[in-house]
C-alpha positions as CSV (number, residue, x, y, z in Angstrom):
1,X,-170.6,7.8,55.4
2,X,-168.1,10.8,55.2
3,X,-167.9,12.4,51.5
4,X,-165.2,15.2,51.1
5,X,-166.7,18.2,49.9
6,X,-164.8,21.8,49.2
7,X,-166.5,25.0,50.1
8,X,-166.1,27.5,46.7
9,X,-166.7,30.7,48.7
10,X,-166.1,31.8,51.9
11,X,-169.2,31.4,54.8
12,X,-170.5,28.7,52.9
13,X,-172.3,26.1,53.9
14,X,-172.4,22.4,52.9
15,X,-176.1,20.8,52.0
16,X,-178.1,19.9,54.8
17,X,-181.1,17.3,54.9
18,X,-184.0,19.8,56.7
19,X,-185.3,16.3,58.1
20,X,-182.6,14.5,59.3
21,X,-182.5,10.6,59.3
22,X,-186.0,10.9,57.3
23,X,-185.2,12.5,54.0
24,X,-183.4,10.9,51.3
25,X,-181.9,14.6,49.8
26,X,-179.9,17.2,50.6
27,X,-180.7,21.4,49.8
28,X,-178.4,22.7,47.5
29,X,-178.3,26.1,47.3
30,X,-177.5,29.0,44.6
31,X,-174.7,30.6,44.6
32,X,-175.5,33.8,43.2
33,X,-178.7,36.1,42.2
34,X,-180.7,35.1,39.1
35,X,-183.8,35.9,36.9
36,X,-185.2,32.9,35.0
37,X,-188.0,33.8,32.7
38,X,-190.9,31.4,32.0
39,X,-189.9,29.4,29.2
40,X,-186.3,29.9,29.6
41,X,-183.4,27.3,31.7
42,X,-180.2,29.0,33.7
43,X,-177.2,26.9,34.7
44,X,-177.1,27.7,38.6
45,X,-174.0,27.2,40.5
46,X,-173.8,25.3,43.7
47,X,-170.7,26.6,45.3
48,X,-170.0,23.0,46.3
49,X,-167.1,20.4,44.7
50,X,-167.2,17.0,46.1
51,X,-165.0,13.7,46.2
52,X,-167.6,10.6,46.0
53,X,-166.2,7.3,46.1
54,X,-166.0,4.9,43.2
55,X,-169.1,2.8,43.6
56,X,-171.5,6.0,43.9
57,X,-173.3,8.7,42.1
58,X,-175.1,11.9,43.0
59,X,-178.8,12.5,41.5
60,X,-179.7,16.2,41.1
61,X,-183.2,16.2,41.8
62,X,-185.9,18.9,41.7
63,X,-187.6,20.5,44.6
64,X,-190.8,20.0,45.0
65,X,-192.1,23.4,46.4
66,X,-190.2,25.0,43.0
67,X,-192.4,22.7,41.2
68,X,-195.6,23.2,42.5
69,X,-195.2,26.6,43.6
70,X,-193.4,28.0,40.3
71,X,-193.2,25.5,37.5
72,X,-189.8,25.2,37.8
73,X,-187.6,21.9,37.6
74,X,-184.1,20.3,37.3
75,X,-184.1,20.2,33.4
76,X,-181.3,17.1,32.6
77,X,-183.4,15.2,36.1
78,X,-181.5,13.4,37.3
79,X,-178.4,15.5,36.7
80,X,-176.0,12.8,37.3
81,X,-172.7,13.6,39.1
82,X,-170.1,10.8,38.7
83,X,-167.4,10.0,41.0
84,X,-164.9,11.3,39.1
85,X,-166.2,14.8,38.7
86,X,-164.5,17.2,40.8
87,X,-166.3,20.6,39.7
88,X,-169.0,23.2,40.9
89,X,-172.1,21.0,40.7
90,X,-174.3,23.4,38.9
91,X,-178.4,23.1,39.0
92,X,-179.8,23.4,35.2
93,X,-183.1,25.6,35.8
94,X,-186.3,25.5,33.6
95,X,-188.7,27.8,34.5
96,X,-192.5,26.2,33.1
97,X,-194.5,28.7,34.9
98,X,-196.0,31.7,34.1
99,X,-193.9,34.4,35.9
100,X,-190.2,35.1,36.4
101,X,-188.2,33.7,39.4
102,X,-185.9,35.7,41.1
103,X,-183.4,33.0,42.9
104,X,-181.7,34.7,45.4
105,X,-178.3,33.5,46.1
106,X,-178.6,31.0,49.1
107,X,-182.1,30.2,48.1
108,X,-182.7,25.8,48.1
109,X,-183.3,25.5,44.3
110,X,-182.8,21.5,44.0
111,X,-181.5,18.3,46.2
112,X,-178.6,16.4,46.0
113,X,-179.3,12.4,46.3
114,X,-176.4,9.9,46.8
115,X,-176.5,6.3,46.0
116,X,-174.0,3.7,45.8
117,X,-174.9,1.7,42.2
118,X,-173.0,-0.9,40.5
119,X,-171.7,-0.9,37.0
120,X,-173.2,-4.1,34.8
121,X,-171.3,-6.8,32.4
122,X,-173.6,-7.1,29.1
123,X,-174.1,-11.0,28.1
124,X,-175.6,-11.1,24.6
125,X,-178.2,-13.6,24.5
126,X,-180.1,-14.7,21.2
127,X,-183.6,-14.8,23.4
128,X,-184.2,-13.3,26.6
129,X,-186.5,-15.1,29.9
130,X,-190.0,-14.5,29.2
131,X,-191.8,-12.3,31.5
132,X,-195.4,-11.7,32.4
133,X,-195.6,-8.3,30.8
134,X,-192.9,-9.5,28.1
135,X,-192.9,-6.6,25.0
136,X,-195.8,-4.5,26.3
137,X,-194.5,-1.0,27.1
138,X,-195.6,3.1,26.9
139,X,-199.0,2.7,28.6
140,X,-200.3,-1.0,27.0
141,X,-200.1,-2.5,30.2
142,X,-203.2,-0.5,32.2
143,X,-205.3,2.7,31.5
């Protein structure tokens, strides 16, 4: 599948899967130099625009090396990007750890998942099918 993408600054690159054919994300990188203090979240630019086709969305996920390594995760996970968005996909930041990041622009500070999803027709029902679980929910259904 071929997704247009535009290139906001010259020498850019666009997101690359570091294990091709095996992961499900792509890096996406910061586009400038940044501080973000523990306790404190930073809207981080992309440089990257992209075109996705009706029928699919792009998940902004959190790396998992930021997480573990820093305490820092995509706060709005998933960011959703819609097909009709045509901006800078920006990263929003939170910093949970103890100690200041420095992001340095080109540093891989979250992945970009795309997924083709269909869009649902509600039919209001006065009783829905019973289920095995049926109302149990937030933890009653194991320890």
């Amino acid at each position: 599948m071929e997704i247009e993408i535009k290139l906001l600054e010259k020498d850019w690159q666009c997101p690359v899967y570091q294990h091709p054919g095996e992961d499900a994300g792509m890096d996406l990188q910061s586009r400038m130099d940044c501080v973000i203090n523990p306790g404190e979240f930073l809207q981080v630019p992309t440089g990257i625009a992209i075109a996705l086709p009706r029928g699919y969305v792009g998940y902004v996920n959190p790396r998992s090396g930021l997480a573990h390594r820093h305490g820092v995760t995509v706060l709005n996970a998933d960011g959703v990007i819609d097909s009709g968005y045509r901006g800078e996909i920006c990263v929003l930041l939170i910093n949970h750890g103890q100690k200041p990041l420095a992001v340095k622009k080109g540093d891989r500070i979250a992945q970009l998942i795309v997924h083709q999803f269909e869009q649902v027709k509600w039919k209001p029902v006065k009783e829905l099918e019973e289920s095995e679980r049926k109302e149990k929910g937030f933890g009653q259904t194991g320890k």
